[in-house]
C-alpha positions in Angstrom: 21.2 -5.4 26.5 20.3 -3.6 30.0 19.8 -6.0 32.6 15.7 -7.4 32.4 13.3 -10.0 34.3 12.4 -12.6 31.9 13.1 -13.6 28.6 10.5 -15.6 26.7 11.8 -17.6 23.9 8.9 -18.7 21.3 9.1 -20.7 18.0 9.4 -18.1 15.5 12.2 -17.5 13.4 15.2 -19.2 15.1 17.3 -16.3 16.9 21.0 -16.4 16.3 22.5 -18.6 19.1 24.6 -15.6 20.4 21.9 -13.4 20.8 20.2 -16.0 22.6 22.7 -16.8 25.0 23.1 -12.5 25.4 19.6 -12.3 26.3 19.8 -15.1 28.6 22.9 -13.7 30.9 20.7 -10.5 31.2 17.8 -12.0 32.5 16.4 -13.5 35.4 14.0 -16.1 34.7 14.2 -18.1 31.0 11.0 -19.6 29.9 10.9 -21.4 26.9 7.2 -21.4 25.1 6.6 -25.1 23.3 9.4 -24.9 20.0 11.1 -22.0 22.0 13.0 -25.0 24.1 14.7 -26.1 21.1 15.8 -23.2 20.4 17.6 -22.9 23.8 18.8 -26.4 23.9 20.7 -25.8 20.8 22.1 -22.5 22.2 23.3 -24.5 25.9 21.1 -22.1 27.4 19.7 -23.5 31.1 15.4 -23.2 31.0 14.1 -22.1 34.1 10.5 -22.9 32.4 9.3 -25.0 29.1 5.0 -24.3 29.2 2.8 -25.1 26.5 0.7 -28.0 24.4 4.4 -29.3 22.9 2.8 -30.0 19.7 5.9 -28.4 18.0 8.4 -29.6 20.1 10.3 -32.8 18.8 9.5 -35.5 21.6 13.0 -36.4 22.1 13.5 -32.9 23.1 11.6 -32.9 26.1 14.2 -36.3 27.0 17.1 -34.1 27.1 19.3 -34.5 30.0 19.8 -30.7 29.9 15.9 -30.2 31.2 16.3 -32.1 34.3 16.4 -29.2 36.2 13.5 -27.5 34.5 10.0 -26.8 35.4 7.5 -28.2 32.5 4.6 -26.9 32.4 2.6 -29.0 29.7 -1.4 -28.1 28.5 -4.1 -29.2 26.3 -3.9 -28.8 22.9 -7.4 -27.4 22.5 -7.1 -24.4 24.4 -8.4 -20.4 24.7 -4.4 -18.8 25.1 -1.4 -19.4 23.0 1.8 -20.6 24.5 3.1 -17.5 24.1 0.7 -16.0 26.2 1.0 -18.5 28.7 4.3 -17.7 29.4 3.4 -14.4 29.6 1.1 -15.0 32.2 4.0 -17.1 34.1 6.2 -14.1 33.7 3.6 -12.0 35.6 3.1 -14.9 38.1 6.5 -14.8 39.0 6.4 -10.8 39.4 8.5 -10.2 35.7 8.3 -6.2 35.7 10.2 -6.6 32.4 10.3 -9.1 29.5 11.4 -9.7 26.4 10.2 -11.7 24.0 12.7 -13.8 21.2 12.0 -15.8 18.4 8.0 -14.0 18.4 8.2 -12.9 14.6 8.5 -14.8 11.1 6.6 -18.2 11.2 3.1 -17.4 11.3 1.0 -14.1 10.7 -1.3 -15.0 13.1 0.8 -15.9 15.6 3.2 -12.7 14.9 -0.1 -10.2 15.5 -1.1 -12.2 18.7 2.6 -11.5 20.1 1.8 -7.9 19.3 -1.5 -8.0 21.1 0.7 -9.5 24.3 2.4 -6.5 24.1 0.1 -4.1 24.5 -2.1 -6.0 27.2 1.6 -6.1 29.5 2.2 -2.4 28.6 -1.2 -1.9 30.0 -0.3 -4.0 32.7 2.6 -1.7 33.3 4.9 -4.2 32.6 7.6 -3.1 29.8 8.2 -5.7 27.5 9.7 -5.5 23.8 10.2 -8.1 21.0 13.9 -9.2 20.1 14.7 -10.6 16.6 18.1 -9.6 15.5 18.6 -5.6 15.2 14.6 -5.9 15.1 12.6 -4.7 17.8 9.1 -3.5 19.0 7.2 -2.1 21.7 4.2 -0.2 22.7 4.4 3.1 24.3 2.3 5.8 25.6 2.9 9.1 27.7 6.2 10.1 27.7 9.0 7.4 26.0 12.3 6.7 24.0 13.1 5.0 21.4 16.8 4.4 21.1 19.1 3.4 18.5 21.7 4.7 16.0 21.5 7.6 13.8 19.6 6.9 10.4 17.9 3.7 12.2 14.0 3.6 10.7 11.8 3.8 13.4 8.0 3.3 12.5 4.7 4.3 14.6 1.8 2.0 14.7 -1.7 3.5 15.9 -3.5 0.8 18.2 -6.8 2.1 18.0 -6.2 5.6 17.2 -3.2 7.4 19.1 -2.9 11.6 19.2 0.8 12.6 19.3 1.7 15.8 21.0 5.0 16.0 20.5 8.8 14.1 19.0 12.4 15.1 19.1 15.0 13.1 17.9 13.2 12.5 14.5 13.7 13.4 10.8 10.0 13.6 10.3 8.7 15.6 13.3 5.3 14.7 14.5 3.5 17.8 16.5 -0.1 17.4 17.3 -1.0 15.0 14.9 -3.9 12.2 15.0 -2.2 9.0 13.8 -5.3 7.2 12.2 -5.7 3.6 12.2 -6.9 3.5 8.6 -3.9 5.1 7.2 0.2 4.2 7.8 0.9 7.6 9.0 4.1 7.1 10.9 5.9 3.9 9.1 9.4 4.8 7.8 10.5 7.6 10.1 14.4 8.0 10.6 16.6 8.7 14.2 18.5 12.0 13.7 19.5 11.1 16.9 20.6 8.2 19.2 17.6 9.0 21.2 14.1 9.8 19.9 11.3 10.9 22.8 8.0 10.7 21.5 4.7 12.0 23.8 1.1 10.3 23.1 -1.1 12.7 24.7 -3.6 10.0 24.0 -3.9 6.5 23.1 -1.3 3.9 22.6 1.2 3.1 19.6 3.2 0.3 18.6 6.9 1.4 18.1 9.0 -0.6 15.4 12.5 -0.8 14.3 13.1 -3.3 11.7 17.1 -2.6 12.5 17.6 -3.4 8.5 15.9 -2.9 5.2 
C-alpha cells in the first residue's frame, strides 16, 4: 500500500490484523469510528482518534491503557451523520487529501451503501479515498483514472446516477462510448487483461469495484 493520509477503521467485518497494522504504517493519522477501536486495539495499533456515539463499543474498551494518548471524540446517540461520516469529516478537518476506509463492508446493508455514499461526496470533494477489505476494494472515479491490479482480477463499474464512458484499455470487455444506465448492471464482471486498466467518464461518476475473489 502507497503511502496515504488517513485510515478510518469502522465496525464492519473485522479486517485481518496484518492488514490493519499495513494500513496503519502507511498512514498518517488513524481514526477509529465507534467498534473500529476494537478492532485496532486487538491489532496494537496506536489511535490517533476514537469519534462516535460508542453504542458498539464494549465499555471496557474505551478503559484501555493503550487509549491514553488518544483523542475521543464521543456524540449523541440520536444524531443526523453516521460515525463513519464523522470521521470522515475529521479527516477533512485535519486536511486528509487521501483516506482509506477498513472494516466499511459486511455488517449492515445500510451502513455498507452509506460508506459508498462517503465515497463519492470525498471524490467530489477531491479527496481520493477507497474502501479496504482484504483483496476487496472500491472507489469512485471520473475523468481520466486507473484501476490497478493483477491480470484476470474482476473489476466491476457502478453508474451513480447515470455515467457516459468514452473510452477503456486494459479490459477484456472494452467499453467505447457507451451510457452505463442506472437501471441496468451494465459493467459488473469485467476482467484486467492487464495490470493496469484506464477508464475515461466523459460524463458522470462511477463506482469502481474489485471484489479481489469470487
Amino acid at each position: 500500500m502507497r503511502a496515504f493520509d488517513c485510515l478510518i477503521v469502522l465496525g464492519g467485518a473485522r479486517p485481518s490484523l496484518e492488514q490493519l497494522r499495513d494500513l496503519a504504517q502507511a498512514a498518517r493519522w488513524v481514526i477509529a469510528a465507534d467498534k473500529g477501536a476494537e478492532y485496532l486495539l486487538e491489532a496494537q495499533v496506536p489511535i490517533d482518534y476514537l469519534v462516535g456515539d460508542m453504542d458498539s463499543l464494549p465499555p471496557e474498551r474505551l478503559q484501555d491503557p493503550a487509549l491514553a494518548h488518544t483523542e475521543v471524540k464521543r456524540y449523541p446517540t440520536h444524531k443526523d451523520d453516521t460515525d463513519a461520516m464523522i470521521a470522515a469529516e475529521l479527516a477533512l478537518a485535519l486536511g486528509a487529501g487521501s483516506i482509506v476506509f477498513a472494516a466499511a463492508l459486511g455488517t449492515r446493508l445500510d451502513h455498507m451503501l452509506g460508506n459508498i455514499q462517503i465515497l463519492y461526496k470525498l471524490h467530489r470533494d477531491g479527496v481520493r479515498a477507497q474502501i479496504v477489505q482484504g483483496r476487496a476494494r472500491a472507489f469512485v472515479g471520473s475523468g481520466c483514472f486507473t484501476i490497478e491490479g493483477e491480470v484476470g482480477d474482476t473489476v466491476s463499474l457502478f453508474p451513480l446516477g447515470r455515467a457516459h464512458i468514452a473510452d477503456t484499455s486494459g479490459l477484456e470487455y472494452p467499453v467505447m462510448d457507451a451510457d452505463l444506465p442506472a437501471d441496468r448492471p451494465l459493467g459488473v464482471s469485467n476482467v484486467l487483461t492487464e495490470p493496469q486498466a484506464a477508464v475515461t467518464v466523459e460524463n458522470g461518476y462511477v463506482l469502481a469495484v474489485v471484489p479481489g475473489e469470487d
